[in-house]
C-alpha positions as CSV (number, residue, x, y, z in Angstrom):
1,X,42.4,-59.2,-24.1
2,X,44.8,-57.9,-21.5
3,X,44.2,-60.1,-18.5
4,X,46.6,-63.1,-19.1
5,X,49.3,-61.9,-20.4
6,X,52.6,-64.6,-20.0
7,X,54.7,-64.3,-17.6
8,X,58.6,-64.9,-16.7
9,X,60.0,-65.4,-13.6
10,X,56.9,-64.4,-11.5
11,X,56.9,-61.1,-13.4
12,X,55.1,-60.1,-17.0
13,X,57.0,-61.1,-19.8
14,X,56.8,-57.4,-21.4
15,X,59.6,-59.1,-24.5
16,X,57.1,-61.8,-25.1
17,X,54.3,-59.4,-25.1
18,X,55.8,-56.9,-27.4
19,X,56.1,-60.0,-29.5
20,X,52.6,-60.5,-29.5
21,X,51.4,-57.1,-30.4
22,X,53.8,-56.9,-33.0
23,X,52.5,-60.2,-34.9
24,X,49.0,-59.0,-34.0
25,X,49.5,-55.6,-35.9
26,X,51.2,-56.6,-38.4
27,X,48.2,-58.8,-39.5
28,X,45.9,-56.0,-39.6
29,X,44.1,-56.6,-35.9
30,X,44.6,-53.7,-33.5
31,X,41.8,-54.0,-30.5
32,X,42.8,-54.1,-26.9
33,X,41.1,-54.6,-23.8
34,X,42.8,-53.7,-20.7
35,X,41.5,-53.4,-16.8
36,X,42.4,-51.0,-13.6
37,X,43.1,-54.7,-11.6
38,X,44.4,-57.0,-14.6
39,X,47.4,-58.8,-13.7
40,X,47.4,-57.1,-10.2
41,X,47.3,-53.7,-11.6
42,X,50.3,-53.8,-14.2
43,X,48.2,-54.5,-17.0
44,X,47.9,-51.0,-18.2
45,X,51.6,-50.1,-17.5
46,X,52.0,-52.7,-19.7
47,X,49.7,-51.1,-22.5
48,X,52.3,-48.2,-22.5
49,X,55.3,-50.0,-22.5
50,X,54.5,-52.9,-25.5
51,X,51.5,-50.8,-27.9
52,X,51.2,-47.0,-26.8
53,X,55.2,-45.9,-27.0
54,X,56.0,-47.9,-30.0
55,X,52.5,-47.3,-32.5
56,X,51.1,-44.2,-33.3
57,X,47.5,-44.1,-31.4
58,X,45.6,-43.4,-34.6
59,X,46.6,-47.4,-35.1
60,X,44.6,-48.8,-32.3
61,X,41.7,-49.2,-30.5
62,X,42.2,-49.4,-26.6
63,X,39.5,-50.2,-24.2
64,X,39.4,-49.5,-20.1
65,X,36.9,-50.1,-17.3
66,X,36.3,-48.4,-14.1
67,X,35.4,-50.7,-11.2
68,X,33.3,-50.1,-8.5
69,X,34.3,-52.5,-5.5
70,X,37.6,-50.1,-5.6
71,X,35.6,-47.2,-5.1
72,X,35.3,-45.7,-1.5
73,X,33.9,-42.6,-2.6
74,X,32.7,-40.0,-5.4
75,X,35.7,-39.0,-6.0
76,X,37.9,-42.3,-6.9
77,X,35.9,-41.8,-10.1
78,X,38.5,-39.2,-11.1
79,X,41.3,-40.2,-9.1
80,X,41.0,-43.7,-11.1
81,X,40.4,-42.6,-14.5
82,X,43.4,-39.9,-14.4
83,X,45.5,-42.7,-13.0
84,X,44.3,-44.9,-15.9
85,X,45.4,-42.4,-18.4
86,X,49.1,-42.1,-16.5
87,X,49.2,-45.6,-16.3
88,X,48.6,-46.3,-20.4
89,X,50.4,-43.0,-21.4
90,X,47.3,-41.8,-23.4
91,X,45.1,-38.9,-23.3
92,X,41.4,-40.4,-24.3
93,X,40.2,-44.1,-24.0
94,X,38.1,-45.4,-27.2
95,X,35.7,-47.3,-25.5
96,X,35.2,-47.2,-21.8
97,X,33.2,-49.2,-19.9
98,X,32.0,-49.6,-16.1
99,X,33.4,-53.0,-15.2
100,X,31.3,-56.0,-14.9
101,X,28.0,-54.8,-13.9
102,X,25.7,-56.9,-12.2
103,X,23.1,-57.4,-10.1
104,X,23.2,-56.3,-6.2
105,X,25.8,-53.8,-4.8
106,X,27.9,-53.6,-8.0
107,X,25.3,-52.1,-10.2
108,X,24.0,-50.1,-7.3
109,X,27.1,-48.8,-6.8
110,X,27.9,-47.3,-10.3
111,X,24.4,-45.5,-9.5
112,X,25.4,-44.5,-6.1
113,X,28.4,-42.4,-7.6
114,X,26.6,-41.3,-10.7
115,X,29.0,-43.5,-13.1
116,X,26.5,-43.3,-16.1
117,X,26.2,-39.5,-15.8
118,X,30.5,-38.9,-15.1
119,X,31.1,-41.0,-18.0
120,X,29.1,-38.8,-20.5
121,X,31.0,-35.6,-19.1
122,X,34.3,-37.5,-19.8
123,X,32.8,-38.1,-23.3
124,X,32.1,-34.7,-23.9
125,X,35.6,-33.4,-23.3
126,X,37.0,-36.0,-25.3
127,X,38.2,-38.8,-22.8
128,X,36.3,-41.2,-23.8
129,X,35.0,-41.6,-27.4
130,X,31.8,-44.6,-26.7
131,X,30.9,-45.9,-23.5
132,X,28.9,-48.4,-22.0
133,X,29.7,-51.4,-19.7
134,X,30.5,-55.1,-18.6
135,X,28.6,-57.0,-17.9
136,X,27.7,-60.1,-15.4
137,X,24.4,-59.8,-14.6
138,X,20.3,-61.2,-15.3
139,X,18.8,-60.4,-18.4
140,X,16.2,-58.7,-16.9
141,X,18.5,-56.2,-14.7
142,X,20.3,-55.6,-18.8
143,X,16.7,-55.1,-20.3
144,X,16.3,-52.6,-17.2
145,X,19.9,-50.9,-18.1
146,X,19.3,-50.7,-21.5
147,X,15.9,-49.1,-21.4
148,X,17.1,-46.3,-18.5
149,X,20.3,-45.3,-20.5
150,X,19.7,-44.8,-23.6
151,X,23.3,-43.1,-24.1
152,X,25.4,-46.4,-23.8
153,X,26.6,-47.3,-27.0
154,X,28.3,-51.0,-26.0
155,X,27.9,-54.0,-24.4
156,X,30.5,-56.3,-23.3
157,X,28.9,-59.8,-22.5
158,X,30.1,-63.6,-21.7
159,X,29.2,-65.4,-25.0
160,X,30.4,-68.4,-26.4
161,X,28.5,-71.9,-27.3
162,X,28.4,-73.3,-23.7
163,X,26.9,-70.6,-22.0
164,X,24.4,-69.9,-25.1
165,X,22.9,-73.3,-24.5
166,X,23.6,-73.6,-20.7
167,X,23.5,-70.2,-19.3
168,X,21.7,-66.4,-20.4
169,X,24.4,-65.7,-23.4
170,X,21.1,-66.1,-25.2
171,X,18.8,-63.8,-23.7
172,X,21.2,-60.9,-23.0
173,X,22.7,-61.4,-26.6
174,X,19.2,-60.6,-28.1
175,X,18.4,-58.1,-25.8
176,X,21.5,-56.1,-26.9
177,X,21.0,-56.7,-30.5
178,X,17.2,-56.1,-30.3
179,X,18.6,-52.0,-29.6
180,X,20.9,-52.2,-32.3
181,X,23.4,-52.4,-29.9
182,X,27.0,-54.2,-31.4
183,X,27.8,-56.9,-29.3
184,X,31.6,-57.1,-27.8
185,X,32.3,-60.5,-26.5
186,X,34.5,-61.9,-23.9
187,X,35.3,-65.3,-22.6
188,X,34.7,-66.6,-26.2
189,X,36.6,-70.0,-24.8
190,X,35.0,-69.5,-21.3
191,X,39.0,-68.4,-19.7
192,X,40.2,-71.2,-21.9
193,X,37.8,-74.0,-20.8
194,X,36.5,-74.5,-24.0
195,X,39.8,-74.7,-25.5
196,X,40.3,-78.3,-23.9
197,X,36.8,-80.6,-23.9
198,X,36.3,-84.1,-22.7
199,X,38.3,-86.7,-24.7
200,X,35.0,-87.8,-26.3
201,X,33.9,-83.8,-27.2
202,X,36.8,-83.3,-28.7
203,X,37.5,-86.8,-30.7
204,X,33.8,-85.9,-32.3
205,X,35.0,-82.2,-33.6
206,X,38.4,-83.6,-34.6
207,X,37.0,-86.3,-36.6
208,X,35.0,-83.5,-38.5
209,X,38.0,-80.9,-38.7
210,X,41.5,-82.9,-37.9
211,X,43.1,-79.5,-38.1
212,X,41.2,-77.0,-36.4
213,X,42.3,-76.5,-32.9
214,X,39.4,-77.1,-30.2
215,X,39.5,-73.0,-29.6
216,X,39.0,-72.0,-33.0
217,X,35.4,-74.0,-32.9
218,X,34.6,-70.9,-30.6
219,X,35.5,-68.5,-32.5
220,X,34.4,-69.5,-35.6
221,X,30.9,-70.1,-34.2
222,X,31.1,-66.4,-32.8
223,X,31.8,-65.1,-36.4
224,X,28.3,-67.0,-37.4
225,X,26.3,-64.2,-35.1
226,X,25.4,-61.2,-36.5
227,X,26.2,-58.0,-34.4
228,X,29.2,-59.3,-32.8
229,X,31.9,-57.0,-33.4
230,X,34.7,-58.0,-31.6
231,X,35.5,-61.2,-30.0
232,X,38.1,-61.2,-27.1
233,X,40.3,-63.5,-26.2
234,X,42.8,-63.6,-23.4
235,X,46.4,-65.2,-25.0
236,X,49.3,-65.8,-23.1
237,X,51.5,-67.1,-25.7
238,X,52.7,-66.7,-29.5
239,X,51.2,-70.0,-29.9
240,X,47.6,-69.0,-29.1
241,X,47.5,-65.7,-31.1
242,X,49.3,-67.7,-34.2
243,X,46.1,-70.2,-33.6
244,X,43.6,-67.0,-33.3
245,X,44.6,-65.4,-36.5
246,X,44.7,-67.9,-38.3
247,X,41.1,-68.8,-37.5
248,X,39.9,-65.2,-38.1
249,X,42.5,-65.0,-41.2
250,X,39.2,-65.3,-43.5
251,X,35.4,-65.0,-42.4
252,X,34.8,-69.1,-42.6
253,X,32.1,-69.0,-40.1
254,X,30.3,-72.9,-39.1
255,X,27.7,-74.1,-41.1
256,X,24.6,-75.7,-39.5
257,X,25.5,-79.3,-39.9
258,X,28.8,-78.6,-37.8
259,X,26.9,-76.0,-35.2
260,X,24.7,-79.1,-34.7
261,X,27.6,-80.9,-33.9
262,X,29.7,-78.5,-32.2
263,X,26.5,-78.3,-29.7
264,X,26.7,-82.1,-29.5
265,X,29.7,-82.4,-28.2
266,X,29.3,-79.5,-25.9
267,X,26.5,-82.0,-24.3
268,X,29.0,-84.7,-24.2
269,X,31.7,-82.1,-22.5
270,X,29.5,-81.1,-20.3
271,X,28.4,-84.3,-18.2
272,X,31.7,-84.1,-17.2
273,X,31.9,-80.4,-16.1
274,X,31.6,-80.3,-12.2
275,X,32.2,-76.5,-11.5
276,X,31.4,-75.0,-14.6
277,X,33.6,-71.5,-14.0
278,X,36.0,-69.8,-16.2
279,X,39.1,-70.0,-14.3
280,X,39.5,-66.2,-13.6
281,X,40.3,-67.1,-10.1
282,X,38.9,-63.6,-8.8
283,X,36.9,-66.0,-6.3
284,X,40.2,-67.4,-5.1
285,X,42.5,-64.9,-4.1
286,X,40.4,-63.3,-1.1
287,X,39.2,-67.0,-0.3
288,X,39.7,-67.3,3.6
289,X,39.4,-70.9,3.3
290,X,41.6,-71.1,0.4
291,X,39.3,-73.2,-1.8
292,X,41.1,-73.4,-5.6
């Protein structure tokens, strides 16, 4: 995931990053999720400059989103998707997706410019090779989705243990799987705040696994859920990708005495959750109050 990358001297760290996709590739991953706004809109030039220029692009997969709140009209669908392309120095996007759909304006928005019906032309002249969308809606407006477009191929949801007991990872989870849908997840450590419990949540996994790291509990309940196919996760440092591939360097999933536990400390963690966000910060800088 492309949306905090690390960064030197108020600017991206494009050495560090290059870094990064280097150890990544060389261990055999080669997914990557980018956006039109991460990082203030350098994500993608970023793309170009530390994976597209320096790997052949039969050697990855890259992923883009077109977002409707920067949409003033029909035609910022092309304007954005050909500045997209410029921007990550390719000529087709593997997956595509329209960015975090959700109830209200946002979805009605992608239907107010036809999004669903523009994407399948780009598909057709090669653009894009499987679409479908983001999503941060009900499980009812994704049942509703899923039954009118039957040509989306993916589904990008917020899964991870916490909001699978406390929020609708559940129900939109089975309602993509029920279609025989693959399941792309991101926020696997809910923007890293499952990658730092409570004292007592995390003295109760570390006396079961003294050296796993709190994140890789995630990720190694993720592996435990069929139809998941890739699981995203937003590193900003060496350190944290050494930690991820290591945890995905075999397919040791949980077993159920240690999901049971894993969900029991999760309880414990969560008493002392006030705000229970993922620290995107999206809400924060338009805030005219300025409220962290």
């Amino acid at each position: 995931g492309l949306m905090r990358l690390p960064e030197k001297d108020g600017e991206i760290d494009v050495q560090q990053v290059c870094n990064m996709v280097d150890t990544y590739m060389e261990k055999g991953f080669n997914y990557f999720d980018t956006a039109y706004m991460y990082c203030n809109g350098k994500s993608e030039c970023v793309v170009k400059e530390a994976l597209v220029q320096r790997y052949p692009r039969e050697s990855f997969y890259l992923t883009n989103k077109l977002p409707q709140w920067m949409m003033n009209g029909i035609e910022d669908r092309d304007k954005i998707f050909s500045d997209q392309l410029k921007k990550t120095g390719v000529d087709y996007f593997d997956l595509y997706l329209l960015h975090s759909v959700e109830d209200g304006a946002n979805y009605e928005g992608y239907i107010k410019y036809d999004c669903f019906n523009w994407a399948m032309k780009k598909k057709e002249e090669g653009k894009i090779k499987h679409f479908g969308f983001s999503y941060h809606g009900t499980p009812e407006l994704l049942d509703q989705i899923l039954a009118e477009h039957p040509e989306v191929e993916i589904v990008q949801i917020q899964l991870n243990y916490f909001d699978w007991l406390y929020g609708t990872a559940k129900a939109e989870y089975e309602a993509i799987t029920a279609r025989g849908l693959p399941v792309m997840v991101m926020e696997s450590v809910r923007g890293g705040r499952l990658s730092k419990l409570s004292p007592e949540a995390e003295a109760m996994l570390k006396a079961a696994h003294p050296d796993w790291s709190i994140s890789s509990w995630a990720f190694r309940w993720l592996k435990g859920l069929p139809g998941v196919q890739v699981a995203l996760s937003g590193m900003s440092n060496l350190e944290q990708l050494r930690d991820n591939l290591a945890t995905f360097s075999d397919d040791r999933a949980l077993t159920a005495e240690e999901e049971q536990l894993l969900f029991a400390a999760c309880a414990a963690f969560r008493k002392e959750v006030s705000v229970p966000c993922t620290g995107c910060r999206y809400c924060c800088d338009d805030c005219p109050a300025q409220i962290n």
